[in-house]
N, C-alpha and C positions, 0 to 999 in steps of 0.2 A: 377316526373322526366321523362325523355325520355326515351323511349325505344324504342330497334333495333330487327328488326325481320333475325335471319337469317338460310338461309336454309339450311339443312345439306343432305351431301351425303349420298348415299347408306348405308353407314355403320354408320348410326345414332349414334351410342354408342361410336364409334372410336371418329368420327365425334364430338360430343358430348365434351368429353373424351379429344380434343385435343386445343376444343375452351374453354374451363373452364383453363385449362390450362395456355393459352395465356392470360387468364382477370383474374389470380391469379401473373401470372410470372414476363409479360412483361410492359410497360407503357399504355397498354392499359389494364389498372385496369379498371373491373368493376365485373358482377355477373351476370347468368343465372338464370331468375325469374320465368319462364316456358318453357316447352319442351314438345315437342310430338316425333314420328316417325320420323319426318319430319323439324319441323323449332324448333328454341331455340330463347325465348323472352331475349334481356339482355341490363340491363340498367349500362352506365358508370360512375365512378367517377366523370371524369371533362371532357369527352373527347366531351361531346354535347353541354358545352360552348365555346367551340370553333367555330368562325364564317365560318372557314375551318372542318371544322368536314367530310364533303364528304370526300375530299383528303385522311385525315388521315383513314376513311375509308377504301379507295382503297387501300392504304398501307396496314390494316391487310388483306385486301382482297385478296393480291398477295401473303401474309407470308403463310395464310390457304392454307391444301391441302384437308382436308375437307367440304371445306363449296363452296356451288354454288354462293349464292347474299348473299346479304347486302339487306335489306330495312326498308325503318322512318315510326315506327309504327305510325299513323294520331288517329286510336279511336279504339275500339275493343266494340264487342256488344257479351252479354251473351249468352255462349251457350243453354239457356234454350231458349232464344228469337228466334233465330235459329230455334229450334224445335218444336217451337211455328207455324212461320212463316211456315217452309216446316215441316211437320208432315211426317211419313212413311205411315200411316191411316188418310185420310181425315175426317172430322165427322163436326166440327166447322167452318164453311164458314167465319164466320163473325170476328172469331177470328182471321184467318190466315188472311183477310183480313185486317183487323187491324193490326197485329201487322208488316203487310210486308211493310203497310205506313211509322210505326216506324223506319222501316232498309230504306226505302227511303230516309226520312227526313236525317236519319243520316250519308246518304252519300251525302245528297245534301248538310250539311253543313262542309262537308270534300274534294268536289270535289273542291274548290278554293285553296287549300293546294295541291293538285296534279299538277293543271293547272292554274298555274297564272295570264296566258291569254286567255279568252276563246271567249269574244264578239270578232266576226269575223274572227275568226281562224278553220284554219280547224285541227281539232284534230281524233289522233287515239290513241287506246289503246287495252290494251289485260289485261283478264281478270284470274289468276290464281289460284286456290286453289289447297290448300295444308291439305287436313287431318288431325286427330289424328293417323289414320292406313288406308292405301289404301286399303285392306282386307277388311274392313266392308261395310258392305252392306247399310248403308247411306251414303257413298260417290258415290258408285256406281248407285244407286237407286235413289238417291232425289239429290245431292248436282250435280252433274253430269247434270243430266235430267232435273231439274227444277230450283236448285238457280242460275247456270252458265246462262241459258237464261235470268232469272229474273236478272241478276245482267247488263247482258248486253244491255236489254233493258232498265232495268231504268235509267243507266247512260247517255244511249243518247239522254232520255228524257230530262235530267238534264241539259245535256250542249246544247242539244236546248233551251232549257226555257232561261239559260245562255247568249243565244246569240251567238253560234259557228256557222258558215259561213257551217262547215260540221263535222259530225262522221262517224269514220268506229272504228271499233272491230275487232280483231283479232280471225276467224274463225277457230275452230277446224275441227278436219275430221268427218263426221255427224257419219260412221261408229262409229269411236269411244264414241262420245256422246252417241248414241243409245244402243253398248254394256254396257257402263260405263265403259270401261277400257281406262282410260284420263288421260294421265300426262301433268302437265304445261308444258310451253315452257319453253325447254331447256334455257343455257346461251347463244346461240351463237346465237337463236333467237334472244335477247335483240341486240346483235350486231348491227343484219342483218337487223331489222328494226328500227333502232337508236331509244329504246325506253330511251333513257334517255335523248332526248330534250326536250324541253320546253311543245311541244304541242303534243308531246307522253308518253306516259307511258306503265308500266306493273304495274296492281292495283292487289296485293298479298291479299287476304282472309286466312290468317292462323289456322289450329284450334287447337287447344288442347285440354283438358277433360273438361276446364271448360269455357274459351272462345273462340271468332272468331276475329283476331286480322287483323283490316284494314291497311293495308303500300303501301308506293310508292319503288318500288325497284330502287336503287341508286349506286350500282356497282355490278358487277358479273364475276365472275370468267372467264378466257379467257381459253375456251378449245380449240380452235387451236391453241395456241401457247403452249403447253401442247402433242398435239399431233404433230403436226411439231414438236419438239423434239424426239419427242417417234418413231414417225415412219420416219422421215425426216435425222436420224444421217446415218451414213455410215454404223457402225454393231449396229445391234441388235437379241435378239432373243426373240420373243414374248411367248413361251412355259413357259421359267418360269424366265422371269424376273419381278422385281419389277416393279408396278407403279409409275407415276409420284405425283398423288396425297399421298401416301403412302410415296413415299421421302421424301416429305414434313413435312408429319404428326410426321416421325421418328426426322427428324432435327430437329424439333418444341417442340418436347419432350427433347432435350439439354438442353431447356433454356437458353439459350445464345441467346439472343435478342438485348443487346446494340453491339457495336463496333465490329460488326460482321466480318470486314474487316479485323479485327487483331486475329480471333478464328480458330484456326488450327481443321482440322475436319478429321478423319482416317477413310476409308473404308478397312479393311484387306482383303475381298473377294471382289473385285470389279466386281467382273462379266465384263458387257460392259458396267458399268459405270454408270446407271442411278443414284443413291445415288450422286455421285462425280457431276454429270452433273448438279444438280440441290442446290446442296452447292454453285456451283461457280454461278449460277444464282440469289444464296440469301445473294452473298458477302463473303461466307468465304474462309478461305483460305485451299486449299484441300488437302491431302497425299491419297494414296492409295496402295494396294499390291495385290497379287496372287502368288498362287505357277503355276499358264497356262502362259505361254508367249503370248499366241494369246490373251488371256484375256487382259494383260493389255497390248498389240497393240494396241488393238481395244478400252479401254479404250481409251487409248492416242488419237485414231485418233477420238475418239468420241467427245476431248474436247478440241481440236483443231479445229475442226469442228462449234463447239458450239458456242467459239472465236470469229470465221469470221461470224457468222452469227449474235451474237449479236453485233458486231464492238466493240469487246474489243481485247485488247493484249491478245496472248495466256498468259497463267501464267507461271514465270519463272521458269525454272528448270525443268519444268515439267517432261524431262524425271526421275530426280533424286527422285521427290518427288511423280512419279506414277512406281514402279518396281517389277519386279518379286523377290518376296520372300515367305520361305515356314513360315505358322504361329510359330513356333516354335522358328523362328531365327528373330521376328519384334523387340524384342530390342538393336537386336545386330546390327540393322538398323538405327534407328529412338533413339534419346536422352532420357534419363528418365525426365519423366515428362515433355513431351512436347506437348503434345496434349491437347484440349480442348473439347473434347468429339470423342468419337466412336459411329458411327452411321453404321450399316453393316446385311448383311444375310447370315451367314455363308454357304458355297455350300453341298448341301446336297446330291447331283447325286446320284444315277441317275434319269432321267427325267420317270414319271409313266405314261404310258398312260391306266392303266388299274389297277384294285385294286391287290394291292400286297400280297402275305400269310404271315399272323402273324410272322413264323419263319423269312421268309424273312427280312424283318423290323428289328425282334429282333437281328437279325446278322449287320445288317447293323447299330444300334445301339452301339451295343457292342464292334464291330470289329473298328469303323470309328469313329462315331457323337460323343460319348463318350470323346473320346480323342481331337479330335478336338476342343468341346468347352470347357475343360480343358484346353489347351493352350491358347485358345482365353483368359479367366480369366484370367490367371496367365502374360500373356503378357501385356493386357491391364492394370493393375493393378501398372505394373511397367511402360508403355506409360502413363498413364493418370495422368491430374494434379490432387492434391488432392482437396476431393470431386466433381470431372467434371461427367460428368452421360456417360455412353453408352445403347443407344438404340439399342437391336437385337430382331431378329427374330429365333424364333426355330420352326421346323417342327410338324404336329400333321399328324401321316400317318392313312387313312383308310382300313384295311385291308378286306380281304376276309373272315377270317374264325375267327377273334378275336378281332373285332370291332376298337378302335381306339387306336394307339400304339402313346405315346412320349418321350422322353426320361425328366429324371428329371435335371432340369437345375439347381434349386434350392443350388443343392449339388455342383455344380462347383461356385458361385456366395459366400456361404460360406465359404468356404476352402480357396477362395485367398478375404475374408474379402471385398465384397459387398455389397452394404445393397441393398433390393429391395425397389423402388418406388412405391409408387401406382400410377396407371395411372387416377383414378376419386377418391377425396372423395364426397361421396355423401350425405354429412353434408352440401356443397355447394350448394347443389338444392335440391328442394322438390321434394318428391317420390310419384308418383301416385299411384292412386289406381286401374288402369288395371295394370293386371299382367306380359301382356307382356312390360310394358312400365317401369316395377319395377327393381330397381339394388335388389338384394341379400343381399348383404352384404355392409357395410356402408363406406369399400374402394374395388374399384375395384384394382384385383392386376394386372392383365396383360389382352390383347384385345385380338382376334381371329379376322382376316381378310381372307373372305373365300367366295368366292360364293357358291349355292347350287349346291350340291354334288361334289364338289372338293376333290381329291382325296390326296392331300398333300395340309393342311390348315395348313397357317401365324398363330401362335402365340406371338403377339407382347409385351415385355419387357422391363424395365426401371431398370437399375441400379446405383448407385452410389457408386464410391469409398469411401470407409472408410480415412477418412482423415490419 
């Protein structure tokens, strides 16, 4: 069967976690067959009989806010072979020698699968890998310093032998080869030098614990139009608003995948809007609230904005259907049972720029977050269709003097008869045996999205209404 290599963001586990998802949920049935750090091997149902398979591609390509590319796995070579071929201790000349003809051979009978045309053409490409863990010291050491060269040189032996009129490669900065601190090219590389014409490419080496999987990358994510959003709307505030990719991730966790044009989607804390802005960029149809008036302003004028810049009609009603109200009083706004999911981060202010004291937190807790996501439960419960899911986020604060405070959410999601989702079962992919690549437990119940040392970490949530 086919298999698709595809890359996973930062947050590999979210990441992870949101594409299993999508090939459990959506029409794009299929299954995650291996995983690293880094990329997730996953073969479809039906969707590689398809003579249009790219397109539909590009289509999950745009739904994902996790994932960077897409690419068509061509042949994968054991990682014993690998390690064979580039050793961390040399000792065997004749073996490494040997067995690197092996990985030659087997991309010379893989490079007409990349480049259809090669006598007479002048061909470039760029060369990627992607590890098990960037941390180890054979990516750094060997796969950096000596397969990336070897890979680049033998390829353009290949397509001279081929008959290409010329090659170039895609040069990293030497600095970085020579440290070993190398990441592939970004997406907007892929752009910038139309790797995905005929007589270019990006030729992806992917690894996992037990192989090195060859692909041609075949769409990728568009981070300017991602960030022209983000930073291109009229208000915004970077301290602590969501991601775009994260909107995504949260939407995606709805489930509501077909007839998206007809799914009513509620943000109750809209901040400036990115949730809402990024529902109307995937078709649904949006509601929003705040108890700020500037809040949903600047909403408003964010997705009006949005509008004119995708050449759509703004959305009707808009002012009715994005207004200031406080959570307490959303049903007495909005119809029962009219929504199709709530997707939202409830406002937790104020903004930290420096680690807050235990007490601190446990007041702000007690006194606020408490009662807040109480209401949030009990309102949404009576908005939401039965069984529709809400995606939220709740805070996890790091304190100074009592390490990490949150509040238990558990207990409001019971009380107005929620059931939680699990975000991964991990019965759907096989669990490695490095430890840091291990799930725990056999359902992951809820994700953390957090850079290092972030002082107020995303805890991301899936609920569903109790029919």
């Amino acid at each position: 069967m086919e298999k698709f290599l595809f890359v996973l963001g930062s947050n590999w586990k979210l990441s992870l976690a949101e594409l299993d998802n999508l090939l459990k949920y959506s029409n794009f049935k299929g299954k995650i067959v291996d995983y690293s750090a880094n990329i997730a091997i996953v073969t479809f149902e039906t969707l590689h009989e398809d003579k249009h398979f790219i397109n539909r591609l590009m289509e999950l390509q745009f739904m994902l806010g996790g994932c960077q590319k897409i690419a068509k796995v061509l042949d994968f070579i054991n990682i014993h072979t690998i390690r064979e071929a580039f050793p961390t201790t040399v000792e065997k000349f004749k073996l490494i020698e040997k067995t690197r003809e092996v990985i030659l051979t087997n991309l010379k009978g893989n490079i007409d699968k990349i480049f259809p045309h090669i006598r007479n053409e002048s061909i470039f490409f760029a060369v990627s890998i992607y590890p098990n863990l960037y941390d180890e010291s054979y990516y750094s050491e060997v796969l950096v310093k000596h397969f990336l060269p070897f890979l680049n040189k033998g390829i353009m032996e290949i397509l001279k032998q081929k008959g290409a009129k010329k090659s170039l490669y895609y040069k990293y900065p030497e600095e970085n080869i020579q440290s070993g601190n190398l990441n592939p090219i970004f997406p907007h590389h892929l752009i910038k030098y139309g790797l995905f014409n005929q007589d270019r490419a990006e030729i992806i080496f992917g690894f996992t614990e037990e192989n090195c999987y060859i692909a041609r990358t075949v769409t990728c994510d568009d981070p300017n139009f991602k960030k022209k959003i983000d930073e291109g709307r009229p208000n915004k505030e970077f301290k602590s608003s969501i991601s775009p990719k994260l909107s995504l991730i949260m939407l995606n966790f709805l489930n509501l995948f077909e007839n998206r044009h007809n799914m009513k989607i509620l943000d109750p804390f809209v901040g400036n809007g990115t949730i809402l802005m990024f529902a109307l960029i995937q078709d649904f149809q949006i509601y929003g609230t705040d108890i700020d008036q500037t809040k949903v302003n600047n909403t408003i004028s964010n997705i009006n904005w949005l509008a004119k810049e995708l050449d759509e009609p703004i959305p009707s009603l808009i002012n009715k259907k994005i207004q200031r109200v406080n959570i307490s009083e959303l049903s007495k706004t909005f119809q029962n049972a009219q929504f199709d999911g709530i997707c939202t981060e409830p406002d937790i202010s104020p903004f930290f720029t420096k680690k807050p004291y235990y007490q601190e937190i446990k007041e702000l807790i007690d006194t606020k977050l408490e009662k807040m996501y109480d209401l949030t439960f009990r309102e949404a419960k009576i908005l939401l269709k039965p069984k529709a899911r809400m995606t939220i986020i709740a805070p996890i604060f790091s304190t100074i003097d009592g390490g990490d405070l949150q509040l238990n959410i558990d207990k409001f999601a019971n009380k107005h008869r929620f059931k939680l989702i699990p975000m991964l079962d991990t019965k759907r992919i096989v669990n490695k045996s490095n430890m840091r690549l291990q799930f725990e437990k056999s359902q992951v119940k809820n994700l953390i999205d957090a850079k290092k040392d972030q002082i107020v970490k995303r805890k991301l949530y899936l609920f569903e209404k109790e029919a």
